[in-house]
N, C-alpha and C positions, 0 to 999 in steps of 0.2 A: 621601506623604513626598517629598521635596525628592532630587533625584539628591545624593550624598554629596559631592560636591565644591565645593556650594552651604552643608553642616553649618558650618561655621565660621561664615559669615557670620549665617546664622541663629542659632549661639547667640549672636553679638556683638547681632546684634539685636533679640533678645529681654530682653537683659541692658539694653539701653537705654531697651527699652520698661517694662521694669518700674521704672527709677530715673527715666523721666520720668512716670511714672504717682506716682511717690510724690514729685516735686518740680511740679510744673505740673499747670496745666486743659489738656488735651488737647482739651476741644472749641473751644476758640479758633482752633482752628489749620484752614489747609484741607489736604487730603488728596489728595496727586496718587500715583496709583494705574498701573502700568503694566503690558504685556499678559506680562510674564514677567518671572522672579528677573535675568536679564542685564539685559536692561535696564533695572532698577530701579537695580541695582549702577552700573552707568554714567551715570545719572543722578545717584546719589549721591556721585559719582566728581567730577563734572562741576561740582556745585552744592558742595562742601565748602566754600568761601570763602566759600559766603552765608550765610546765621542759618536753618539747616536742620536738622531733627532729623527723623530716619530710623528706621521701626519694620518689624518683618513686616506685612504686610497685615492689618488686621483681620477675620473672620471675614462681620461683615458684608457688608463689601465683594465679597470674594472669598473662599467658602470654602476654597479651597485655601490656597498659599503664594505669596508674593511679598515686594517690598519695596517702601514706602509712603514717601514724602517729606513730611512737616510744614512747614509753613511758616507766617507772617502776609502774605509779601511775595508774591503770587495771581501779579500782575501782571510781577513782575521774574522768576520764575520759569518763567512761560509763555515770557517770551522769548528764556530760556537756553534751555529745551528745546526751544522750533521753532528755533531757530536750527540747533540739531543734529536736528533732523530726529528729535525721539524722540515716539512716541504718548502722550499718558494720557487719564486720566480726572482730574476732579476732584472730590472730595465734602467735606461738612460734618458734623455736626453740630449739628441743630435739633431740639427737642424732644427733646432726649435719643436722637436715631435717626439713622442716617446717610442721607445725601439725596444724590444723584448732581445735580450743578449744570451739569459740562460734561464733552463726551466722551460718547465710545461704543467702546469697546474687545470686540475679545472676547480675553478673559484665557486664556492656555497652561496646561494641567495640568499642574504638575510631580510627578506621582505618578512613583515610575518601576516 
């Protein structure tokens, strides 16, 4: 479980993952994944101007928690986030399964 100070953000983001699950293909999209909930948050913080939709981390990816940035735009998005000097990973959906494309992160427990 996520330290409690992170609870608000996570239910905002679960509340968006389930209304873009029932409006949108989610596998369209690529998934930048980062190594903890702050910085996910500050990535999300950072990117809000661009066509970005924002989920908890899915299971897959990381079983623990975190925050997931969606996008179509791979490219414009890498270069907000090195610009700020923030880590991720990237992944898809192919075959119905997630696929790690770029990156190598090792992701933070946020059990507390």
């Amino acid at each position: 479980m996520a330290e409690l100070k992170y609870l608000p953000a996570g239910i905002r983001l679960h509340l968006k993952e389930i209304i873009y699950k029932l409006t949108d293909d989610l596998s369209k999209y690529y998934y930048f994944h980062f190594e903890d909930i702050p910085t996910g948050l500050k990535a999300e913080k950072i990117l809000k101007k661009e066509n970005i939709k924002s989920i908890p981390t899915p299971n897959e990816i990381f079983e623990d928690c975190g925050v997931t940035i969606l996008t179509t735009e791979k490219e414009l998005i890498k270069k907000l986030l090195d610009k700020e000097k923030i880590n991720y990973e990237i992944w898809i959906i192919e075959n119905k399964k997630f696929k790690k494309i770029e990156g190598d992160l090792t992701a933070k427990s946020c059990k507390i």
